[in-house]
DSSP file (Angstrom, degrees, kcal/mol; ACC not computed):
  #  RESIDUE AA STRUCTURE BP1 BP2  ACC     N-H-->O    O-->H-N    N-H-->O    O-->H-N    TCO  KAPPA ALPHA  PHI   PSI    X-CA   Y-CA   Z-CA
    1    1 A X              0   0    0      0, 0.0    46,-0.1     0, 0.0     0, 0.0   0.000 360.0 360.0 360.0 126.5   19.5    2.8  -71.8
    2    2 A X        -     0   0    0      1,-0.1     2,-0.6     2,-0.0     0, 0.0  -0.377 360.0-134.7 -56.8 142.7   16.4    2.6  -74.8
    3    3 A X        -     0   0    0     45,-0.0     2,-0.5     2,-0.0    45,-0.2  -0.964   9.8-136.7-107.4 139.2   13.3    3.6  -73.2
    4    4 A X  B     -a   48   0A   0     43,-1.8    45,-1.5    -2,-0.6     2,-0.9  -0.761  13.5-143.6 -61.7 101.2   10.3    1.6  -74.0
    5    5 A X        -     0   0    0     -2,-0.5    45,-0.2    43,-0.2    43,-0.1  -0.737  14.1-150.8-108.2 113.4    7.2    3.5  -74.7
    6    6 A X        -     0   0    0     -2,-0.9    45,-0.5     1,-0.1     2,-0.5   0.111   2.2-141.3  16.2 125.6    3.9    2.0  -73.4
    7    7 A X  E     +b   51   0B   0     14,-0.2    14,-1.1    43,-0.1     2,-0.2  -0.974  20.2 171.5-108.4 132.8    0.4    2.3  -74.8
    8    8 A X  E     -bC  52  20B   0     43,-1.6     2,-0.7    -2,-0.5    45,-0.6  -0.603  22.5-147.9-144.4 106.6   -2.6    2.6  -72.7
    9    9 A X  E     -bC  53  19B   0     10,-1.7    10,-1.7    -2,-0.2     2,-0.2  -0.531  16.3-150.3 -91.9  91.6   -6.0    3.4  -74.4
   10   10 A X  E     - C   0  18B   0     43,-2.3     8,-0.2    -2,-0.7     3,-0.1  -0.553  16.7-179.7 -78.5 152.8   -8.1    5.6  -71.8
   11   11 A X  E     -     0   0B   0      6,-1.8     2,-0.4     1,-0.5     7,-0.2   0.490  65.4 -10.1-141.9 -63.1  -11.6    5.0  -72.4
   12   12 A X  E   > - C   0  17B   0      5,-1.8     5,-2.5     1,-0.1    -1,-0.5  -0.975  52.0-147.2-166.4 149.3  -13.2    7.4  -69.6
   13   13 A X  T   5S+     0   0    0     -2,-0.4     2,-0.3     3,-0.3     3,-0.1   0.740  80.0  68.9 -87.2 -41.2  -11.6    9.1  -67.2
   14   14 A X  T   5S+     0   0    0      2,-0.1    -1,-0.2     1,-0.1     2,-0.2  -0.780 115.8  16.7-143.4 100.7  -14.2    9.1  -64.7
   15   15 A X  T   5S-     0   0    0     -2,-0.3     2,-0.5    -3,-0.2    -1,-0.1   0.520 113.1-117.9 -55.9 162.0  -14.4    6.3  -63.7
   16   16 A X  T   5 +     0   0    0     -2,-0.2     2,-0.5    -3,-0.1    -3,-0.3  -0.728  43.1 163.6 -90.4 129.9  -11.5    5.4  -65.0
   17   17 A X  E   < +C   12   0B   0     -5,-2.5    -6,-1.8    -2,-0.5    -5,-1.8  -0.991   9.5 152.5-142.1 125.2  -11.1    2.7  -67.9
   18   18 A X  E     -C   10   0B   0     -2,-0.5     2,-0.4    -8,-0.2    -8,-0.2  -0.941  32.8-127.7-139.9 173.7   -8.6    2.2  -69.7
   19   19 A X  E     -C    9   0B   0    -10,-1.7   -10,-1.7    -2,-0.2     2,-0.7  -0.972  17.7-147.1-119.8 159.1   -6.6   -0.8  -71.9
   20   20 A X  E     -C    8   0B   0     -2,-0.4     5,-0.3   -12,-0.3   -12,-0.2  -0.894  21.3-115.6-114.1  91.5   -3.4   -1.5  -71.5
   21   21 A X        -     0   0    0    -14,-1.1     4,-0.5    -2,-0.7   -14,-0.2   0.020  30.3 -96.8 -54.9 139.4   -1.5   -2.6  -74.5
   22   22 A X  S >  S+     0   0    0      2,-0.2     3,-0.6     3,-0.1    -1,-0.1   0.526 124.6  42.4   6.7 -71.3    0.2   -6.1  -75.1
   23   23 A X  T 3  S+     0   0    0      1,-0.2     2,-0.7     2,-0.1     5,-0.2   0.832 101.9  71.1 -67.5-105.8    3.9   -4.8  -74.0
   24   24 A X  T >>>S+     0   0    0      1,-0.3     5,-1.9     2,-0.2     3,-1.8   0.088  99.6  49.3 -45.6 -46.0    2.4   -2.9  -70.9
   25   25 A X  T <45S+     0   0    0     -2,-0.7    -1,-0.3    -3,-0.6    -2,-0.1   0.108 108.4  48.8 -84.8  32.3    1.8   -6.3  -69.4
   26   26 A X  T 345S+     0   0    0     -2,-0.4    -1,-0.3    -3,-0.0    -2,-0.2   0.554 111.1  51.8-139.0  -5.5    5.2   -7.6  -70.0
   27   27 A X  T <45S-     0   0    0     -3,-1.8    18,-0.2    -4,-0.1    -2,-0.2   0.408 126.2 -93.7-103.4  -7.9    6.8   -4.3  -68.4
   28   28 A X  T  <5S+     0   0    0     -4,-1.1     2,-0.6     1,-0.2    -3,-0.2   0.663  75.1 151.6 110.8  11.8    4.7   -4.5  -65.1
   29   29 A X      < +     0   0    0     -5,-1.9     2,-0.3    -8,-0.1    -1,-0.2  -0.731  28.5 168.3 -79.8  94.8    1.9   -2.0  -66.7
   30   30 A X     >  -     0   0    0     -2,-0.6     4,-0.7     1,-0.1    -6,-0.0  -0.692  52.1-112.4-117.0-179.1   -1.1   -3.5  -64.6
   31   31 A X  T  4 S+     0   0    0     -2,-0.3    -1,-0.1     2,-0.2   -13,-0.1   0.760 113.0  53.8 -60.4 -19.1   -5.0   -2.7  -63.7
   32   32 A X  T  4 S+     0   0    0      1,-0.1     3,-0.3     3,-0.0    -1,-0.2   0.710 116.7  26.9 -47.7 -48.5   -3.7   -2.2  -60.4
   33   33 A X  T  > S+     0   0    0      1,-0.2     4,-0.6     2,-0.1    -2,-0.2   0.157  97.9  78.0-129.9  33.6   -1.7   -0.3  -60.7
   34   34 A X  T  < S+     0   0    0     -4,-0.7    -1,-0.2     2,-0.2    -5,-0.0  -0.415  90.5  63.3-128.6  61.2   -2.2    2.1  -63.9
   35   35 A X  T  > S+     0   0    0     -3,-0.3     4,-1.7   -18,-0.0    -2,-0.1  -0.082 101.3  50.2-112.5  -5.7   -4.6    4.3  -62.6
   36   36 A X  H  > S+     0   0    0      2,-0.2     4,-1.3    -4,-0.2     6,-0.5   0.868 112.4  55.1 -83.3 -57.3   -1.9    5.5  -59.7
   37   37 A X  H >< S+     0   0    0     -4,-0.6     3,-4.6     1,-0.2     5,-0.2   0.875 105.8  48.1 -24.7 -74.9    0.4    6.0  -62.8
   38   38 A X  H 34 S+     0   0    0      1,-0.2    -1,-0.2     2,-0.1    -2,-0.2   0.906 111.4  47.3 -62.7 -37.2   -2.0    8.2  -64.5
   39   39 A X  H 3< S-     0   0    0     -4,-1.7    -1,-0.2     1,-0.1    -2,-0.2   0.510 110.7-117.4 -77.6  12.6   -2.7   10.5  -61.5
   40   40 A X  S << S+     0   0    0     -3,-4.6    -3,-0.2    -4,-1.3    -1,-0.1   0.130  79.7 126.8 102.6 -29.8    0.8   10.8  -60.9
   41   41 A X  S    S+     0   0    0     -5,-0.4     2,-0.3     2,-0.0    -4,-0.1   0.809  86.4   9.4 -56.1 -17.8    0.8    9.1  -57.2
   42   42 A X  S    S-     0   0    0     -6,-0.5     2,-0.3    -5,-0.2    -2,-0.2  -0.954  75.5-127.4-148.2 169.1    4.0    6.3  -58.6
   43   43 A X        -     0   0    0     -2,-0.3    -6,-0.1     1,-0.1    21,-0.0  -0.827  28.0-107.0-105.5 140.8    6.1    6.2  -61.6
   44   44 A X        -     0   0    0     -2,-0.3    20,-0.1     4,-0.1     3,-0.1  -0.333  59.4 -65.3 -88.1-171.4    6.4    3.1  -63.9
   45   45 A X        -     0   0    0    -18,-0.2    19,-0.8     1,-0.2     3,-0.5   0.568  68.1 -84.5 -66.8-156.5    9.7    1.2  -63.8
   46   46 A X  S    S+     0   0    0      1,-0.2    -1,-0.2    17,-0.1     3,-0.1  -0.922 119.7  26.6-115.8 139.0   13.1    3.1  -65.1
   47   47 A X  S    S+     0   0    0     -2,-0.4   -43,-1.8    17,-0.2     2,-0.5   0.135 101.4  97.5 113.3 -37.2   13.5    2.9  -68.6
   48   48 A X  B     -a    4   0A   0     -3,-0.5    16,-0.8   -45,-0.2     2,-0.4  -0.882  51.6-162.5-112.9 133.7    9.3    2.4  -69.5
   49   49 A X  E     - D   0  63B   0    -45,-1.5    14,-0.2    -2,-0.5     2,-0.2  -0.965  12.3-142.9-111.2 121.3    7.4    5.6  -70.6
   50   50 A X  E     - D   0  62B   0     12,-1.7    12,-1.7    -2,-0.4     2,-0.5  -0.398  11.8-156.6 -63.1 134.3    3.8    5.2  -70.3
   51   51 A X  E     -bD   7  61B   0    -45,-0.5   -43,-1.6    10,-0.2     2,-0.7  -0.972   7.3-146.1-120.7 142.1    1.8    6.9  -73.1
   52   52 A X  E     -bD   8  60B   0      8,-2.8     8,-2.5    -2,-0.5     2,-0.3  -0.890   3.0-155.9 -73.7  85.7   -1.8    7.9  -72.5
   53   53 A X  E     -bD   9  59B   0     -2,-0.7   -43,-2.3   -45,-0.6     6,-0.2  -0.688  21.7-157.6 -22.5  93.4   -4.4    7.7  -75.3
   54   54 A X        -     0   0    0      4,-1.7     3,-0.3    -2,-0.3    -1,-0.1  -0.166  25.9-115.3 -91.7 172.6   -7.1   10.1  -74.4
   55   55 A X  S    S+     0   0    0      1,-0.2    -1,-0.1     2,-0.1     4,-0.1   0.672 110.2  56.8 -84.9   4.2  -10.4   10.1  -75.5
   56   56 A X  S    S-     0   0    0      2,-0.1    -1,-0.2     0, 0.0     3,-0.1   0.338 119.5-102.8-106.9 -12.2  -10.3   13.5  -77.3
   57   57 A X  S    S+     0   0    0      1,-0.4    -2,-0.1    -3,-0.3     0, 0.0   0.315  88.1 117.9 110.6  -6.6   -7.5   12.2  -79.4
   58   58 A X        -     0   0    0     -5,-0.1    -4,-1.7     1,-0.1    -1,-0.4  -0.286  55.5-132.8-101.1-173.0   -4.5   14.3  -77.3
   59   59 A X  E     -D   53   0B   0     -6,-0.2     2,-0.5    -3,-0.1    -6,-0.2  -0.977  11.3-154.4-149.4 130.5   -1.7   12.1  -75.4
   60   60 A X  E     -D   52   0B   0     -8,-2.5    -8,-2.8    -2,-0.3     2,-0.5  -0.968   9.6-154.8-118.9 137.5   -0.2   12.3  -72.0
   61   61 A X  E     +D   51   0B   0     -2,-0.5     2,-0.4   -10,-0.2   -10,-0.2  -0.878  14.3 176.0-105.0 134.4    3.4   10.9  -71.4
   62   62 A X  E     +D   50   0B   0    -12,-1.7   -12,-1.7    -2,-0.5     2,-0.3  -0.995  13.7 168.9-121.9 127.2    4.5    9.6  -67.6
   63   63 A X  E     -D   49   0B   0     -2,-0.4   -14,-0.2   -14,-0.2   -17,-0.1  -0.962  42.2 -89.1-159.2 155.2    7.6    8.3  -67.6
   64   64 A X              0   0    0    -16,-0.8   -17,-0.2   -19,-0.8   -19,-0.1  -0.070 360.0 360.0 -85.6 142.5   10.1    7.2  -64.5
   65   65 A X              0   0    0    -19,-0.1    -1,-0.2     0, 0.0   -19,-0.1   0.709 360.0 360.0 -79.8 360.0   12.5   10.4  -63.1
């Protein structure tokens, strides 16, 4: 199975703000529920890897085990 990779454009960490690109809302990527993503507490679906934009320019990937 292709995996699908995600964009999400963090903004600040703390609090956390981020956007969530076009395709993130069409895989189940919501504002609900993408700040438990990024701190790890759930995984997005099987198949989607989220990628994190930071603000510092570096990238974090979560993607489902």
């Amino acid at each position: 199975m292709k995996e699908v990779e995600v964009t999400v454009f963090v903004y600040s960490e703390h609090p956390f703000d981020a956007h969530i690109s076009s395709e993130g809302a069409q895989y189940g990527i919501t504002p609900q529920n993408i700040n438990k993503i990024y701190r790890g507490e759930i995984k997005p679906a099987k198949g989607i890897v989220v990628k994190f934009k930071m603000p510092d320019g570096t990238k974090k990937y979560v993607r489902a085990e």
